[in-house]
C-alpha positions in Angstrom: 14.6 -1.6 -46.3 16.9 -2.3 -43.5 13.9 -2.3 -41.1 12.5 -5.1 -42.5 15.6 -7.4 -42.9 14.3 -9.3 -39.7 10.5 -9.9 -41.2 10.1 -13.7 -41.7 7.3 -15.4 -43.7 6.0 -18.8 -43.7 7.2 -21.4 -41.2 10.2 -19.8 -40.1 7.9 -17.0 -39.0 5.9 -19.6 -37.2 8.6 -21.6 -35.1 10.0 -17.8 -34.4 6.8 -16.7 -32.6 6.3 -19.8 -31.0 9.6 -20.3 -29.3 9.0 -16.3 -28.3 5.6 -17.2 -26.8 7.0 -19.7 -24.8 9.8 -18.0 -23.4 7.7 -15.1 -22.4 5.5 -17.7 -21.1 8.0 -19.7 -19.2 9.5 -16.9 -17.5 5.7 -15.4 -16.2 4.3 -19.1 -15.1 7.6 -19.7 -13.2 6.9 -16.2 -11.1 3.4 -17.3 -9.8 3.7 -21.2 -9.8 6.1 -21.6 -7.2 3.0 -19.7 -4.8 1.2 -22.6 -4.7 4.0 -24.9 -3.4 5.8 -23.3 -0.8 4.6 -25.2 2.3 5.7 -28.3 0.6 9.5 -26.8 -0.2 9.0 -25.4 3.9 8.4 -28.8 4.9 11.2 -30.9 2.9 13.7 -28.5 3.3 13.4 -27.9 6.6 13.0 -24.2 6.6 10.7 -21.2 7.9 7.9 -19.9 6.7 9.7 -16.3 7.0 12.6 -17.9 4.7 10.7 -19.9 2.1 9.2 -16.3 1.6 12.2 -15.8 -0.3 12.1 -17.9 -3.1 9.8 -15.8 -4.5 11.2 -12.7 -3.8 14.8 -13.7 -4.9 13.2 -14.6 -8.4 11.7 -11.2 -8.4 14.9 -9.5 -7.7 16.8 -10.5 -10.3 14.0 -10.5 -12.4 13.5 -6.8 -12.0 17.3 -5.8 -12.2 18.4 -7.3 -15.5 15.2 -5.8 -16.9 16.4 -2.5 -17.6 19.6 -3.6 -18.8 18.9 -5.7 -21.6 18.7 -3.2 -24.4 22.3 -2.6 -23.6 23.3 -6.2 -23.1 21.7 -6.8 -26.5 24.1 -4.6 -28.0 27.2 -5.9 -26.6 26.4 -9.7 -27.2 24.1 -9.9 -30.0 20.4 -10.5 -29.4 19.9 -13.7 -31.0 23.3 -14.8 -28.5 22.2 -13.0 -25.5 18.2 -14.2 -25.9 20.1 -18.0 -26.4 22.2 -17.6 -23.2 19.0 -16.0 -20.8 17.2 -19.5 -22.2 20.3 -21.6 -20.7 20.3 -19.6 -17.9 17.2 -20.0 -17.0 16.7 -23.6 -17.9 20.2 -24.8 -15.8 19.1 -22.7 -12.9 15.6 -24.8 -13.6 17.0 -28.1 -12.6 19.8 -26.9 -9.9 16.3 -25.3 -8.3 14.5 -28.8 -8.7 17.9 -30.0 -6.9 18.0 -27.9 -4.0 19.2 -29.7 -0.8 18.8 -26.2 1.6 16.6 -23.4 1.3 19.5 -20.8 1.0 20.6 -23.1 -2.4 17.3 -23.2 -3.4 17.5 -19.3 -3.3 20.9 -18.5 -4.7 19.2 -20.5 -7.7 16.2 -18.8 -8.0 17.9 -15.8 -8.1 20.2 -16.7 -11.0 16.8 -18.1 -12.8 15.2 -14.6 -12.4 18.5 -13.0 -13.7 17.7 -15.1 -17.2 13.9 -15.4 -17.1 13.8 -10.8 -17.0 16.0 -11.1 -20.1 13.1 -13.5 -21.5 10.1 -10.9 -21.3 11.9 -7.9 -23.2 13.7 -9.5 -25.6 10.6 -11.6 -26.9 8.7 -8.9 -26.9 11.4 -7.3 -29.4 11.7 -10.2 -31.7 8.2 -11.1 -32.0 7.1 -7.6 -32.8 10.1 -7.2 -35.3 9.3 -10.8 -37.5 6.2 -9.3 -38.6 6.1 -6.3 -41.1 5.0 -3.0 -40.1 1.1 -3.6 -41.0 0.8 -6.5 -38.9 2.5 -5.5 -35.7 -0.3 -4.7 -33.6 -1.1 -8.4 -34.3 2.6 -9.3 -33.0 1.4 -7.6 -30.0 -1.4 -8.8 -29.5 0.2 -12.8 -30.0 2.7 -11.9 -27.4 0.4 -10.1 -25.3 -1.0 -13.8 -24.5 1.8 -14.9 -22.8 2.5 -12.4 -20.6 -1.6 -11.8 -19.8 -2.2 -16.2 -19.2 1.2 -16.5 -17.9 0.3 -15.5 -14.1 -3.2 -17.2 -14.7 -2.0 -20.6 -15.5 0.8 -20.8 -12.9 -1.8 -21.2 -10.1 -3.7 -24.1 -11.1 -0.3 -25.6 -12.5 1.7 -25.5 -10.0 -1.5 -26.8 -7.9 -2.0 -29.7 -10.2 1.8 -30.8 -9.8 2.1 -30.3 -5.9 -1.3 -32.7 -5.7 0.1 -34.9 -8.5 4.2 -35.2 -8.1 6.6 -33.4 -5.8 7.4 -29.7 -5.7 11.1 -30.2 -7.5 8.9 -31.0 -10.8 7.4 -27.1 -10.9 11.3 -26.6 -12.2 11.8 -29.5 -14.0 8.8 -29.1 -16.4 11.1 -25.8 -18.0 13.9 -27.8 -19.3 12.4 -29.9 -21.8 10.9 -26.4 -23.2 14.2 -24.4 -22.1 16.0 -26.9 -24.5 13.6 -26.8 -26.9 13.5 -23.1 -27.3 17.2 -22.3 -26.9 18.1 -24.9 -30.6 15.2 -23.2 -32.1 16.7 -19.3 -31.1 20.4 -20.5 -32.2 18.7 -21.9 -35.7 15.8 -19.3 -36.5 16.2 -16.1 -35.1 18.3 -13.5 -36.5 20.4 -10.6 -34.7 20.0 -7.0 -36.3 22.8 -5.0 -37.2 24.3 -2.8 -33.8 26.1 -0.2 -33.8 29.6 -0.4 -32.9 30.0 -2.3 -29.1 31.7 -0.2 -26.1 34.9 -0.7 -25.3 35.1 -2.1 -21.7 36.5 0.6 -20.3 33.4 3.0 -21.7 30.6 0.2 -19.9 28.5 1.7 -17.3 30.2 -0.5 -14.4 28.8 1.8 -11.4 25.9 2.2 -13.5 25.5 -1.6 -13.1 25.8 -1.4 -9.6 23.8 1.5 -8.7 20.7 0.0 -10.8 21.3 -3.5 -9.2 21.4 -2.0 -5.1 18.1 0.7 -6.0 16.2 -1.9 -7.5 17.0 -5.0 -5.8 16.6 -3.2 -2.3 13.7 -1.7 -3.1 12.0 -5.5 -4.5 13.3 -6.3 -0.9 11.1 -3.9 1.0 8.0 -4.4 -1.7 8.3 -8.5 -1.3 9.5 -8.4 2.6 7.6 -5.6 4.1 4.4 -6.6 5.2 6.5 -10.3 7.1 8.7 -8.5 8.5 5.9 -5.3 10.1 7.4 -2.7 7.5 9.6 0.0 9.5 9.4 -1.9 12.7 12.3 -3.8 11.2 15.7 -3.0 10.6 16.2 -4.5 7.8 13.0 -3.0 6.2 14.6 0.6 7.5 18.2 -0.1 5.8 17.1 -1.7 2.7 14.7 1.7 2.2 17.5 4.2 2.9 19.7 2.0 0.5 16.9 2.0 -2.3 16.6 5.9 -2.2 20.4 6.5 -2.4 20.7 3.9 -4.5 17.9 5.9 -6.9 19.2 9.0 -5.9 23.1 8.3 -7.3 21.7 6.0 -10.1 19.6 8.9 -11.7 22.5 11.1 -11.5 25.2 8.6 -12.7 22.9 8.0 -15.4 22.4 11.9 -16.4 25.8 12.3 -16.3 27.8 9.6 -17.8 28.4 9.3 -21.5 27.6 5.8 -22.3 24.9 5.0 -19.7 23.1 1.6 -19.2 19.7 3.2 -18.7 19.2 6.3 -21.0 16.8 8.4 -18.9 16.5 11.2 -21.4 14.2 8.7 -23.3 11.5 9.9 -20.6 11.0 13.4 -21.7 8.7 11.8 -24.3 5.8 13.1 -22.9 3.7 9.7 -24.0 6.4 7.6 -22.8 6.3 8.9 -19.5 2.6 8.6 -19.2 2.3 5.0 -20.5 4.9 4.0 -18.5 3.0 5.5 -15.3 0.2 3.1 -17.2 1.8 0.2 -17.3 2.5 0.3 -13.5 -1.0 1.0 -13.0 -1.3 -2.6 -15.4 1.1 -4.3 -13.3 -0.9 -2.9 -9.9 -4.1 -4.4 -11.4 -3.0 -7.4 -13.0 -1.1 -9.2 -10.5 -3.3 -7.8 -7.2 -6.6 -9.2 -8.9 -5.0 -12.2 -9.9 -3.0 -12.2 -6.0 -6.2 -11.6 -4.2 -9.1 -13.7 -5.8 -7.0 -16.7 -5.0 -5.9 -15.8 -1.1 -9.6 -14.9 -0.9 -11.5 -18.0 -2.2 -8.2 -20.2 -0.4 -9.0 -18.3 3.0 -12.1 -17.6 3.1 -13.9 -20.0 1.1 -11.8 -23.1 2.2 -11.3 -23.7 -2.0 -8.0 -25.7 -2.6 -4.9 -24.1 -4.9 -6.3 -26.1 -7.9 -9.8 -24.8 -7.7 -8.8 -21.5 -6.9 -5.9 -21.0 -9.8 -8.6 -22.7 -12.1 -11.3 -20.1 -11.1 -9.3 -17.9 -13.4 -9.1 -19.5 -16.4 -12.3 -18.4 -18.2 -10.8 -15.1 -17.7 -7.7 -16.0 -19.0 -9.6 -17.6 -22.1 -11.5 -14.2 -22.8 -8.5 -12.3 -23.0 -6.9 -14.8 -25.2 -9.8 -14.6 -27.3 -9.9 -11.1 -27.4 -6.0 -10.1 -28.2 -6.5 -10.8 -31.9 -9.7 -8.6 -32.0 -7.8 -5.9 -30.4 -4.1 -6.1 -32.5 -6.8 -5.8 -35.7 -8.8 -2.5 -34.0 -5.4 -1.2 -33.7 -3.9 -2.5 -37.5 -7.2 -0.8 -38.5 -6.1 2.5 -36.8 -8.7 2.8 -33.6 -7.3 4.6 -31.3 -5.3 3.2 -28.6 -6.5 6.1 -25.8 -10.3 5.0 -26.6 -9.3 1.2 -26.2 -7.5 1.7 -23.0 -10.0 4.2 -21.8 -12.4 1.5 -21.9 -10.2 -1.5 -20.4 -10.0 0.6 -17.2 -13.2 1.4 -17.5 -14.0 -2.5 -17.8 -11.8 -3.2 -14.8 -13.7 -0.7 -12.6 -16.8 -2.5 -13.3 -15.1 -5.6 -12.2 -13.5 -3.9 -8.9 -16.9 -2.8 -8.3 -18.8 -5.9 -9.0 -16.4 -7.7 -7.1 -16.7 -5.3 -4.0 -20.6 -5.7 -4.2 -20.8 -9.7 -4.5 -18.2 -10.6 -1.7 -19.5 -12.2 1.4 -18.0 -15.3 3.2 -19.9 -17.7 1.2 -19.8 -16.4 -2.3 -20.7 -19.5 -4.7 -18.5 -20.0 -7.4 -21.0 -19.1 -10.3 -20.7 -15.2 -9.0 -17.4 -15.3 -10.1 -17.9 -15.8 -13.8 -19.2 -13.1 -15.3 -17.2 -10.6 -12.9 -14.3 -12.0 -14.3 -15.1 -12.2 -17.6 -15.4 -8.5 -17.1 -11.8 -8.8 -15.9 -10.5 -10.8 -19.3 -12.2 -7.9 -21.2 -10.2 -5.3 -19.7 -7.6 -7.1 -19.9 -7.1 -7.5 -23.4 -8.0 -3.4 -23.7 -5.1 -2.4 -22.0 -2.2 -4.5 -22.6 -1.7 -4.1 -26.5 -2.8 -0.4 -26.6 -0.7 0.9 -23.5 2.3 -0.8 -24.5 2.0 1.0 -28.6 0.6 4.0 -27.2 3.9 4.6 -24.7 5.9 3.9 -27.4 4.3 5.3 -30.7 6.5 8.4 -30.9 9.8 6.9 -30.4 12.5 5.9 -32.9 15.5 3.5 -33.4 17.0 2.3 -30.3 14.9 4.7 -27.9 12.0 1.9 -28.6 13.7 -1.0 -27.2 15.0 1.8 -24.1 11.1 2.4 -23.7 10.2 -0.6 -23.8 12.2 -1.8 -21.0 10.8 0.8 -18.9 7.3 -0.2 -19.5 8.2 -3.8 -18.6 10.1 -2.7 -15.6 7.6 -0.7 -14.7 4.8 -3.1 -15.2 7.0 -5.5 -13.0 7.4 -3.3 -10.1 3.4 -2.1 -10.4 2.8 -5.8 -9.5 5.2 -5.8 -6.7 4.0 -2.2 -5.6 -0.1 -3.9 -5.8 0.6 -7.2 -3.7 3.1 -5.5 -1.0 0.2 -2.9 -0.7 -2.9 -5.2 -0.8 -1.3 -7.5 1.7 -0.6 -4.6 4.2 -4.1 -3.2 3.8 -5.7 -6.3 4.2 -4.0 -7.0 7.3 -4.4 -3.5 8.8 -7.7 -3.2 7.9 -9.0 -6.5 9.1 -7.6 -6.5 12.4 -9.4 -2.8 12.6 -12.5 -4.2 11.1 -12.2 -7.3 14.2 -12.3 -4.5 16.8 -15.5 -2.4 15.0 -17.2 -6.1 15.4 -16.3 -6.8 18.4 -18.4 -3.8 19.5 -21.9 -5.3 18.4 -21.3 -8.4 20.1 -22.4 -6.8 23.5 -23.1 -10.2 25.6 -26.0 -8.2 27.3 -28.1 -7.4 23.7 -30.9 -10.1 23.8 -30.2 -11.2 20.3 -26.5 -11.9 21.3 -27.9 -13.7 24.1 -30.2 -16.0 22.2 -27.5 -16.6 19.1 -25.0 -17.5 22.1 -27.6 -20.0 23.2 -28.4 -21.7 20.3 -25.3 -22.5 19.3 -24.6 -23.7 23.0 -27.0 -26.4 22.9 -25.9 -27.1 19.3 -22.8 -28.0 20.4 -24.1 -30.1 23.4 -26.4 -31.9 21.3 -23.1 -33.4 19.8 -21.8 -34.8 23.5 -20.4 -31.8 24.6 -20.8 -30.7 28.4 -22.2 -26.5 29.0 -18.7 -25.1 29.8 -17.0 -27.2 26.9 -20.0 -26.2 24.3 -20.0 -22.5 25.6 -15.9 -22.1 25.1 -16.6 -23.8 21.6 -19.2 -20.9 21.0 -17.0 -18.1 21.7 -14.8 -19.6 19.7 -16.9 -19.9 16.6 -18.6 -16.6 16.8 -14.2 -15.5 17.4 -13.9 -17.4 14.2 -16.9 -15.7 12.2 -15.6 -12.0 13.7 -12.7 -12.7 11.8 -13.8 -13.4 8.7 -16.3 -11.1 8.7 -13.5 -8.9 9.1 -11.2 -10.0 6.3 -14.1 -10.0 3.7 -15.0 -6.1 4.6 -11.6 -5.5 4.0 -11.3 -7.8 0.5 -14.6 -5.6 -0.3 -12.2 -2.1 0.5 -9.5 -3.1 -1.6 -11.9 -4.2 -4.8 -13.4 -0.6 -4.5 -10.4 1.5 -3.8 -8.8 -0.9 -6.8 -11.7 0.2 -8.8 -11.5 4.1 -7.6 -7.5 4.0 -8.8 -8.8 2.6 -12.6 -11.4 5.1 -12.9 -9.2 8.7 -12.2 -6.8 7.0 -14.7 -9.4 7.6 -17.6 -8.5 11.5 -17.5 -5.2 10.9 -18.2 -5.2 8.4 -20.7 -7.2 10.8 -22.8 -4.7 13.4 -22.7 -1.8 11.2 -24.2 -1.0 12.3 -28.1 -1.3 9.5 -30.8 -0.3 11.3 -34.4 -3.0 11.7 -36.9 -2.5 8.3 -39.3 0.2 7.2 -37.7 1.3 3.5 -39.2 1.2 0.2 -36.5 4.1 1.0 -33.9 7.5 -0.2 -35.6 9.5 -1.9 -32.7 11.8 -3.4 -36.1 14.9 -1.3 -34.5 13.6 -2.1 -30.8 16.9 -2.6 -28.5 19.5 -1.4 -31.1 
């Protein structure tokens, strides 16, 4: 069958999915290990924390705008060619990054790396799925599913290890031995499926191209900027939202309208597309806010270092790379995906509600364990199924269309969760500071006698009463405000958990036919 033509067997089926694993890793490590380095890149290149803010959010940009285009730029270049050319991309942007002389350089380049990495995630996602035959895909999933679940876990502790270790131009360089690597082995092994016939240029969505690249791009603006720049307090913030909903507005209707579109938006009347793409948002919302704020949390509050906190999440990382086999089997074996993702947001609102019950400002590092356990569980419950699930009643080329829209999707969710955490957090604390504030009346005796001890603790170390009573103020200031910012860590982990549990409802309601083989993505991106 021509659907199988791309199935490989054997040791070209094993160099295929390992090159696809790390390229879907490469691309999701080098969005969360840069986190861990920006003061160093602030201080060597001379530049403000306000502007070393956007080497991550440049990567993000042009991350989330090639996303949606690939299916299209698959068919006008060839996958195997166009997967090839993201890996360069990526890999020479790599070392121009590691080469930087001026923030606004190192920028520009991280930008053009984002452009390749977003072609990365899709289109490995495709090829992995399609070099497996039809039984076995949930498996495929379930293999690439690893990469794109440990990817944000390991870049933490990774990028920590190499700031400590080396210099922060090395948390680029490290891709190009594996960017070289991987694009020989794409141009020998992997194999291009038959397309239709290409556009002509005059018949390519040109404004299409534009329209996607202003909506999205300002909108990952005002997600990744916001909360620095005090939301619609700035200009900036105020123009790059108006742009964002013309942008939308005109994209949706170019889109509708035009006869060869970039984006075919009529794939979304599938009624489980729509839902599991609402999913994978939520997935994205979870994922990277839990993985965001455990690390600013146990950084801020709990003095940890960026290699003890990134390595905090690694037996969570472990579980769910344990448990991604287990579940591409349940699903081979025809459980039902609604049942396994009914139970992985189930799992993570025991794990937002755990978490909001065990924080405190001195949490030990054993009651994070089992909580995130918990977290590796769910996990590895809702990755594989809400991907197949969202894409189980679609055919040909409208798989790889989905597809895209459930990796978009998934981006923006995390964008969406770390834009809204931080904002929350910030609001909430300095709120929480003034509720505080209230009990510490200086005329309650217990006040009194707190403010005393500490006094003559602090003159009991050479200081003289004025010096020792500033220095108590300024402690119990200090205490206040991390009082503060733990109640509102506390919020976030129950309202997290809140959002997980009214999604149950509607994962139950999405339609998966009666028998229905493993998803076949073997025509994904035609």
């Amino acid at each position: 069958m021509e659907q199988d033509s791309l199935v490989e067997y054997g040791f070209r089926r094993a160099i295929i999915t390992l090159t696809t694993i790390l390229c879907a890793l490469l691309e999701i490590v080098d969005s969360t290990i840069v986190n861990v380095a920006l003061n160093e890149m602030k201080g060597n290149l001379g530049a403000t924390l306000s502007e070393v803010g956007w080497v991550v959010t440049a990567y993000a940009i042009g991350n989330v705008i090639i996303v949606p285009m690939t299916s299209w730029l698959s068919q006008q270049f060839g996958r195997r060619n166009y997967f090839a050319a993201s890996i360069i991309l990526f890999t020479v942007f790599s070392f121009m990054c590691g080469n930087a002389t001026n923030i606004w350089e190192l920028v520009f380049f991280r930008f053009m790396q984002g452009l390749g990495g977003g072609a990365l995630l899709v289109t490995s996602q495709t090829i992995i799925t399609e070099t497996y035959p039809i039984e076995k895909r949930g498996m495929a999933m379930a293999i690439y599913g690893l990469g794109v679940i440990i990817g944000p876990t390991l870049g933490p502790p990774l990028g920590g290890y190499i700031v400590d270790n080396y210099n922060w131009p090395y948390i680029f360089y490290i891709n190009i031995p594996i960017g070289i690597v991987a694009a020989i082995l794409t141009l020998r092994y992997i194999k291009s499926p038959r397309y239709a016939e290409k556009r002509a240029v005059r018949d390519i969505d040109w404004l299409g191209i534009i329209l996607l690249a202003i909506f999205v791009g300002s909108l990952q603006f005002v997600l990744e900027r916001g909360h620095e720049d005090d939301w619609f307090d700035s200009t900036s913030i105020i123009i790059f939202t108006i742009t964002a909903t013309l942008g939308f507005i005109t994209f949706i209707w170019r889109e509708l309208t035009y006869k060869y579109p970039i984006v075919d938006l009529r794939v979304l009347k599938n009624v489980n597309l729509r839902i599991g793409t609402f999913m994978s948002f939520i997935l994205g919302f979870g994922l990277y806010g839990s993985t965001f704020i455990i690390p600013i949390y146990t950084q801020g509050i709990l003095g940890w270092t960026a290699l003890q906190a990134g390595a905090l999440m690694i037996p969570s990382a472990i579980t769910t790379a344990f448990m991604m086999p287990i579940v591409g089997k349940l699903i081979t074996n025809g459980v039902k995906q609604q049942y396994l993702v009914a139970i992985g947001f189930l799992m993570f609102f025991i794990y937002s509600f755990w978490g909001y019950k065990i924080l405190t400002p001195d949490t030990g590092e054993q009651d994070f364990f089992w909580l995130l356990i918990v977290r590796g569980f769910g996990l590895s419950l809702l990755f594989i199924p809400i991907t197949t699930l969202a894409l189980s009643s679609l055919k040909g080329k409208e798989i790889g269309e989905g597809s895209a829209f459930t990796g978009m999707m998934r981006q923006l969710g995390g964008s969406f969760g770390i834009a809204v955490i931080t904002t929350f957090v910030a609001n909430i604390s300095t709120k929480n500071v003034a509720l505080l504030s209230e009990h510490l009346n200086v005329n309650d005796l217990d006040v009194q006698q707190r403010i005393e001890m500490m006094k003559h603790g602090f003159m009991a170390k050479g200081m003289t009463p004025d010096v020792a009573l500033q220095a108590v103020y300024k402690a119990l200031d200090i205490t206040v405000q991390k009082q503060a910012t733990v109640i509102a860590y506390m919020d976030v982990f129950l309202y997290l958990g809140i959002l997980f549990l009214i999604c149950i409802p509607f994962v139950l309601l999405m339609k998966q036919k009666k028998g229905a083989a493993p998803i076949d993505m073997s025509e994904a991106m035609h």
